[in-house]
Backbone as CSV, one residue per row, in Angstrom:
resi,resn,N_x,N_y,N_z,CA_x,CA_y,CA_z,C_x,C_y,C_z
1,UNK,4.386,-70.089,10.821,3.533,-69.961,11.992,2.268,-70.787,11.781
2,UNK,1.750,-71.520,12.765,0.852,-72.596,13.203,-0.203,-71.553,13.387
3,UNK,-1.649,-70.854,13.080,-2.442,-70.067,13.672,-3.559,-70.886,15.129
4,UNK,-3.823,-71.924,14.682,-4.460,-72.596,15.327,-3.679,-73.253,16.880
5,UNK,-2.317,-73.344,16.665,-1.289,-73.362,17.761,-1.307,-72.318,18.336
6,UNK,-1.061,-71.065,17.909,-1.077,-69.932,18.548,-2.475,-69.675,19.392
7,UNK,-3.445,-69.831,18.889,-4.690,-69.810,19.378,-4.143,-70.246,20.660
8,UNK,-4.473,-71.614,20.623,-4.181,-72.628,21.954,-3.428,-71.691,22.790
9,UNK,-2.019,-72.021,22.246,-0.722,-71.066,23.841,-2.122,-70.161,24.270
10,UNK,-2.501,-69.323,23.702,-2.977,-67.894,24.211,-3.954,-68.470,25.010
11,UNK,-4.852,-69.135,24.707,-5.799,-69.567,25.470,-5.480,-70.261,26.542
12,UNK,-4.669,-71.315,26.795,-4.097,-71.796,27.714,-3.095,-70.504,28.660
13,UNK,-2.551,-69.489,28.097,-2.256,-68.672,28.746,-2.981,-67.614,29.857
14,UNK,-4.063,-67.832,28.965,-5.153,-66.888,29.565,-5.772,-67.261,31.048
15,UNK,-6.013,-69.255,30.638,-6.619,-69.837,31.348,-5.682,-70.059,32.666
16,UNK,-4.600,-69.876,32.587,-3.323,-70.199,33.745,-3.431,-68.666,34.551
17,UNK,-3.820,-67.438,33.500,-3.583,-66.167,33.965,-4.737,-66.405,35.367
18,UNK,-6.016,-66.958,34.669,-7.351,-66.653,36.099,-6.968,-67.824,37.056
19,UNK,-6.383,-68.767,36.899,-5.567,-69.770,38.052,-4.829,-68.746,38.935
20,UNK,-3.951,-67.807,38.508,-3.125,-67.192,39.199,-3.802,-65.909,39.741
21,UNK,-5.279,-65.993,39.750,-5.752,-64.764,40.333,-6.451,-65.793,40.975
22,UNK,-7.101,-66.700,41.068,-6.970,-67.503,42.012,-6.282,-68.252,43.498
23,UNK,-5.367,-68.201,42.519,-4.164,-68.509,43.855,-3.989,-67.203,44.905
24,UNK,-3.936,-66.188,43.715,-3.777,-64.790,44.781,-5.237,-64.478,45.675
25,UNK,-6.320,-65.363,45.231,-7.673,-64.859,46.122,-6.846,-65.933,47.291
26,UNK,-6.730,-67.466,47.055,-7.036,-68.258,47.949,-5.630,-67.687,49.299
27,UNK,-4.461,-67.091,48.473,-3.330,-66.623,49.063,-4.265,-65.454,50.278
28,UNK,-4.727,-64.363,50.008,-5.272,-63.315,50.680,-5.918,-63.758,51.769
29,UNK,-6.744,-64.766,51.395,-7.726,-65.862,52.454,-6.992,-66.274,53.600
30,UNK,-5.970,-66.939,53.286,-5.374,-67.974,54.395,-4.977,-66.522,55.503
31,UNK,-4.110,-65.859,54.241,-3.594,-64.404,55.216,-4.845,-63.377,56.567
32,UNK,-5.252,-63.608,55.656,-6.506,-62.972,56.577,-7.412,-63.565,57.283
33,UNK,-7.039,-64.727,57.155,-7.309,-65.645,58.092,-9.474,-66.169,57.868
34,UNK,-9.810,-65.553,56.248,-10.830,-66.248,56.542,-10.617,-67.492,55.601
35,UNK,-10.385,-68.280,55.994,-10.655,-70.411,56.117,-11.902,-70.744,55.195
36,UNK,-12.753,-70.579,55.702,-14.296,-70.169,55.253,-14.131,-70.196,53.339
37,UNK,-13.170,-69.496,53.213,-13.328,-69.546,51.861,-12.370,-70.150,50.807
38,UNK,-11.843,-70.912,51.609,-10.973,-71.781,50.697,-11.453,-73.169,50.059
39,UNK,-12.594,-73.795,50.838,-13.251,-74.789,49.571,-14.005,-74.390,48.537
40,UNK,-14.450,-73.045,48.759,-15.414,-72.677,47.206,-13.934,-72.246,46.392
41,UNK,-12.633,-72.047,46.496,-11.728,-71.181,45.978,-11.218,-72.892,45.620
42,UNK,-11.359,-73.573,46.151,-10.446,-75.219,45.862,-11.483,-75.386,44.659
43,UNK,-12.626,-75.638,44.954,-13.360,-76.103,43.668,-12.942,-75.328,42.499
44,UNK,-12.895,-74.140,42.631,-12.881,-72.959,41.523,-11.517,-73.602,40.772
45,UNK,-10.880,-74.111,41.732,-9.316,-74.032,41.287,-9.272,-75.564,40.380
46,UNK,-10.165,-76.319,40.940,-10.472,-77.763,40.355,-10.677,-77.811,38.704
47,UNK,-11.953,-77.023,38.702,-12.142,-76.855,37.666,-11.581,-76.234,36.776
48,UNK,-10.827,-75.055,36.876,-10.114,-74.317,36.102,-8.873,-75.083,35.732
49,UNK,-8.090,-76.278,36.940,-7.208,-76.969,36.172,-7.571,-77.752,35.350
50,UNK,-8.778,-78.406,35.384,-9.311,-79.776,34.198,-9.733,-78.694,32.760
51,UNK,-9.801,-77.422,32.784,-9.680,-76.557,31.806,-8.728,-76.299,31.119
52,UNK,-7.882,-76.339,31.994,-6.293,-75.715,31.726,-5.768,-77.296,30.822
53,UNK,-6.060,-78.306,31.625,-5.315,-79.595,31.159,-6.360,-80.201,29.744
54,UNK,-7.903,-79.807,29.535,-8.140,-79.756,28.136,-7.265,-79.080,27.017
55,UNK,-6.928,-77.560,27.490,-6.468,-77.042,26.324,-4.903,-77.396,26.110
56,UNK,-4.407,-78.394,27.514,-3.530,-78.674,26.981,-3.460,-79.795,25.362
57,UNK,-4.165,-80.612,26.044,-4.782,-82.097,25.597,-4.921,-81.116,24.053
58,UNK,-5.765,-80.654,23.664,-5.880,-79.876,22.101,-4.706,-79.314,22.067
59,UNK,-3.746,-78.759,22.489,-2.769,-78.009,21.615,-1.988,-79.253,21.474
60,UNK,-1.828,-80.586,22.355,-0.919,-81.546,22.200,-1.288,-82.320,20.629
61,UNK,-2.820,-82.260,20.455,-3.457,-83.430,19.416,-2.724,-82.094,17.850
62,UNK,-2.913,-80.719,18.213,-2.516,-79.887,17.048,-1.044,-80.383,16.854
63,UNK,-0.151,-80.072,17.749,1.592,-80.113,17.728,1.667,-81.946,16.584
64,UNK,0.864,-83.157,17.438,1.084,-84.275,16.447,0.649,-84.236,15.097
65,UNK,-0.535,-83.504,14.977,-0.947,-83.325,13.723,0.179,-82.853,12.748
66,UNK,0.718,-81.611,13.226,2.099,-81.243,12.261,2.968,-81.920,12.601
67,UNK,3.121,-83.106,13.408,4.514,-83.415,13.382,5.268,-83.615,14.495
68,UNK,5.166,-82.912,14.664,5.777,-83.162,16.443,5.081,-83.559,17.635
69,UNK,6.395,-84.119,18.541,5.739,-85.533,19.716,5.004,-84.266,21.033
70,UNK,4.178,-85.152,21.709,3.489,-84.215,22.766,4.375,-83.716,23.518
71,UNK,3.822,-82.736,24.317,4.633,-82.304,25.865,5.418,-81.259,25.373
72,UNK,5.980,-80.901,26.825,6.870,-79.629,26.125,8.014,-79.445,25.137
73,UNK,8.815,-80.914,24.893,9.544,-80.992,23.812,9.494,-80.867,22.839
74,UNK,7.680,-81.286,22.281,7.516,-81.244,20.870,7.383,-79.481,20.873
75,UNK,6.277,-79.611,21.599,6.095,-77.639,21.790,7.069,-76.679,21.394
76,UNK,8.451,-77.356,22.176,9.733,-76.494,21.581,10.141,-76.408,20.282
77,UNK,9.958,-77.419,19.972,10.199,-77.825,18.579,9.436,-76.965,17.860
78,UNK,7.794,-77.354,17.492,6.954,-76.600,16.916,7.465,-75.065,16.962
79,UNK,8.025,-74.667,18.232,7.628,-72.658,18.182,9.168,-72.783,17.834
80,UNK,10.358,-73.506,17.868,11.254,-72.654,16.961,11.465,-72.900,15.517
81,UNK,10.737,-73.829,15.431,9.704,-73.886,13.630,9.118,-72.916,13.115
82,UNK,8.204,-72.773,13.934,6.604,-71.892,13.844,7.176,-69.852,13.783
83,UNK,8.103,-69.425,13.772,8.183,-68.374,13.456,8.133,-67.551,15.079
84,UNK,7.619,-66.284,14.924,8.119,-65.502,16.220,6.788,-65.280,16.784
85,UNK,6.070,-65.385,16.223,4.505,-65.403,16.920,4.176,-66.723,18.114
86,UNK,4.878,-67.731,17.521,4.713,-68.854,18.141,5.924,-69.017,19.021
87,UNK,6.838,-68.594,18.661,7.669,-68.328,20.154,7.484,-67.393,20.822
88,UNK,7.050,-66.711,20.814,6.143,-65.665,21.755,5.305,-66.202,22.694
89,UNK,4.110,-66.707,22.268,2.822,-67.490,22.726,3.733,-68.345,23.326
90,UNK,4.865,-69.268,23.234,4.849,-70.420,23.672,5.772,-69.950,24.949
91,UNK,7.068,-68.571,24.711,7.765,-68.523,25.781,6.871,-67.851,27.126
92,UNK,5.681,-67.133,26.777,4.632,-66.631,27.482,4.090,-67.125,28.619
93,UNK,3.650,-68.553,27.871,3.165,-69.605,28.501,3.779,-70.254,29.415
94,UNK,5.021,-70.534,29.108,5.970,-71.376,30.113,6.219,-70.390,30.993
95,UNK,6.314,-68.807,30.649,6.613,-68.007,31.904,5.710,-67.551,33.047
96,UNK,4.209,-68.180,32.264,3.086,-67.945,32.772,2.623,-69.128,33.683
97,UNK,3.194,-70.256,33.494,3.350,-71.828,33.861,4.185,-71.277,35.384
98,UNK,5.107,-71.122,34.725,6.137,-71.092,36.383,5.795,-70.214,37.033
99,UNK,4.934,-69.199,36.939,4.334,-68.658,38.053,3.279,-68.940,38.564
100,UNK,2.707,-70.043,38.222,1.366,-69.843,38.269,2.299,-71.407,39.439
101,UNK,3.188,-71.982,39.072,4.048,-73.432,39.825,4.205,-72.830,41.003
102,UNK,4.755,-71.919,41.314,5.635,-70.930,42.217,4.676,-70.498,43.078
103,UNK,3.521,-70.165,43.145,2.067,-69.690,44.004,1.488,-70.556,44.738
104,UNK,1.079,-71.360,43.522,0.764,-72.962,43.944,1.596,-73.746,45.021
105,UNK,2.600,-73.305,44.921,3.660,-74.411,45.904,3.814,-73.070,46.887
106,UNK,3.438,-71.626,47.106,3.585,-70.796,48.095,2.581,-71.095,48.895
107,UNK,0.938,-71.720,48.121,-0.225,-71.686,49.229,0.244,-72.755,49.453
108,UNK,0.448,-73.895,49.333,0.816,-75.318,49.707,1.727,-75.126,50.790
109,UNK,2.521,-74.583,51.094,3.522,-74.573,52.234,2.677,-73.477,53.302
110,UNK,1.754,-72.796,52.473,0.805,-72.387,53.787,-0.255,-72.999,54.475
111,UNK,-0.429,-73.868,53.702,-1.655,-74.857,53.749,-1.286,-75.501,54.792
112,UNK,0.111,-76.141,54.290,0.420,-76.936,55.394,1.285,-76.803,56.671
113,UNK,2.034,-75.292,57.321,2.128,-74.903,58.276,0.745,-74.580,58.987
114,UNK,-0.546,-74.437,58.191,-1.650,-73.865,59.446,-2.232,-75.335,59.793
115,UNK,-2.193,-76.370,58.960,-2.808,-78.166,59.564,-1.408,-78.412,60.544
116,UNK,-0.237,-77.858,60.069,1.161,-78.163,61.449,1.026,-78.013,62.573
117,UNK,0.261,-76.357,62.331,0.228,-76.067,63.599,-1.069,-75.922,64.333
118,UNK,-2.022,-76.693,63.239,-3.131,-76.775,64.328,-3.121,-78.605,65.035
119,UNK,-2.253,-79.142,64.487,-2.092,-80.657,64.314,-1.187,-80.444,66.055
120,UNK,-0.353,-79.822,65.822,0.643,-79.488,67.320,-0.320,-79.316,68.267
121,UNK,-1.624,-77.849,68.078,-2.188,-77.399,68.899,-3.018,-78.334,69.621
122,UNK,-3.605,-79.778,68.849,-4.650,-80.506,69.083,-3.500,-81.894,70.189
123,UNK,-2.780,-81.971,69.484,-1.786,-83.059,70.339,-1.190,-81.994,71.901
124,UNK,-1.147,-80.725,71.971,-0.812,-79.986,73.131,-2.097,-80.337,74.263
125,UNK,-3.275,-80.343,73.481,-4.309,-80.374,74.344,-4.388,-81.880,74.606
126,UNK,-4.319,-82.834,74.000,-4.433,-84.091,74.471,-3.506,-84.860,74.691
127,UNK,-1.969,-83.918,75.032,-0.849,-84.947,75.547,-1.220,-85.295,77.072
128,UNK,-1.863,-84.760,77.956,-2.389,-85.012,79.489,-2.908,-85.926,79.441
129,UNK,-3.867,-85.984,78.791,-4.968,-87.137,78.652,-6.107,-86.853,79.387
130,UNK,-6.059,-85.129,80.221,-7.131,-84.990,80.584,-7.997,-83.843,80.374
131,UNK,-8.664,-82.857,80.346,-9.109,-81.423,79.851,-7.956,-80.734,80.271
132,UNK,-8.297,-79.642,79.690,-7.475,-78.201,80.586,-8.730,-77.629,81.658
133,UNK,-9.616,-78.118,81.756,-10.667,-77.385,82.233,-11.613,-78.135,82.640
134,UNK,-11.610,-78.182,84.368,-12.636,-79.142,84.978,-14.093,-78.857,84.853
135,UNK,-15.158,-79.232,84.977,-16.231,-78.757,84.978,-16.907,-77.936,85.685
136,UNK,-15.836,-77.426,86.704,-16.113,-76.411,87.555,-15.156,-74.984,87.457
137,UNK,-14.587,-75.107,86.012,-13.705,-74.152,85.483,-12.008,-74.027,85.836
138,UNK,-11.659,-74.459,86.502,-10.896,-74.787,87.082,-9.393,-75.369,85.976
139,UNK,-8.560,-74.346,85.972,-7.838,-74.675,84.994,-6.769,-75.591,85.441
140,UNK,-6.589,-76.761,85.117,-5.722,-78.012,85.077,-3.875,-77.787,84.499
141,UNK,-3.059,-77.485,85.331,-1.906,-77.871,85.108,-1.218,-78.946,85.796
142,UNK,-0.620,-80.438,84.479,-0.084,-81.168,85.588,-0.875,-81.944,86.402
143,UNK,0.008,-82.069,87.851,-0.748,-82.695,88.476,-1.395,-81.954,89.602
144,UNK,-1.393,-80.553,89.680,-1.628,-79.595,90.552,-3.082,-79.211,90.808
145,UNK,-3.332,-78.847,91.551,-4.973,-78.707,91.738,-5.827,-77.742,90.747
146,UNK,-4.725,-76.731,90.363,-5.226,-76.245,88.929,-5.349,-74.420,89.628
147,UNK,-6.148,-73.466,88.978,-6.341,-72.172,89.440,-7.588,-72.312,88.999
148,UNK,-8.426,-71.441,89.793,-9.783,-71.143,89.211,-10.042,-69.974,88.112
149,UNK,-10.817,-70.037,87.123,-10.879,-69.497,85.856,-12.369,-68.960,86.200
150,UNK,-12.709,-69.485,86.210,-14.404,-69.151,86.479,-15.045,-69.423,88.244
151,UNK,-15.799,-68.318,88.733,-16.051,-68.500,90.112,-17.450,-68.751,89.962
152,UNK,-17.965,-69.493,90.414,-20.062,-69.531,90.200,-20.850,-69.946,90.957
């Protein structure tokens, strides 16, 4: 067992764990529809990945130091070397990885049905080419004289 490897997984585990309470804030947000708080939750998320991708960067420079090539191959290598502590930490991580993949790609497909369908909503209003709504309130269908919305 590698102690200083083990360190790393854990820490990098840890650091993926507050990503994924992240994702679950920015997840709650979209749901509840406050918007409002998804660029302070994007930054949060910014930074915590250039965190996440330091401690990768150090556990990669540890794995060459003993021996083995970067990325997850060497990784494999190292933890079925490294004893049961280090396959622990390392199967942890990868299980902690794919969920944290799996969230990430759940807000992303939410992200981008609410720009779909506000992208639809904005082309609905400007396929006429003219308001829905004359300046005398007057709601515009077509080519029809419209209904009145507002009387004044």
């Amino acid at each position: 067992m590698n102690a200083p490897l083990v360190d790393l997984l854990v820490r990098e585990h840890a650091a993926i764990g507050k990503f994924l309470e992240l994702l679950a804030q920015e997840f709650d947000a979209m749901t509840d529809g406050e918007f409002k708080r998804l660029p302070g939750l994007a930054e949060r998320k910014s930074q915590l990945a250039d965190q996440i991708a330091l401690i990768g960067r150090q556990r990669e420079m540890v794995q060459q130091a003993l021996g083995y090539a970067p990325g997850r191959h060497g990784c494999d290598a190292a933890a079925l070397a490294g004893g049961e502590a280090l396959q622990t930490a390392w199967s942890n991580l990868l299980a902690r990885a794919a969920q944290a993949h799996a969230c990430n790609h759940r807000n992303g497909v939410m992200i981008h049905t609410h720009l779909d369908y506000t992208r639809q909503s904005i082309n609905f209003l400007k396929a006429s080419g003219q308001p829905l709504y004359g300046p005398d309130g007057t709601h515009k269908t077509g080519s029809s004289s419209g209904s009145r919305f507002a009387v004044g």
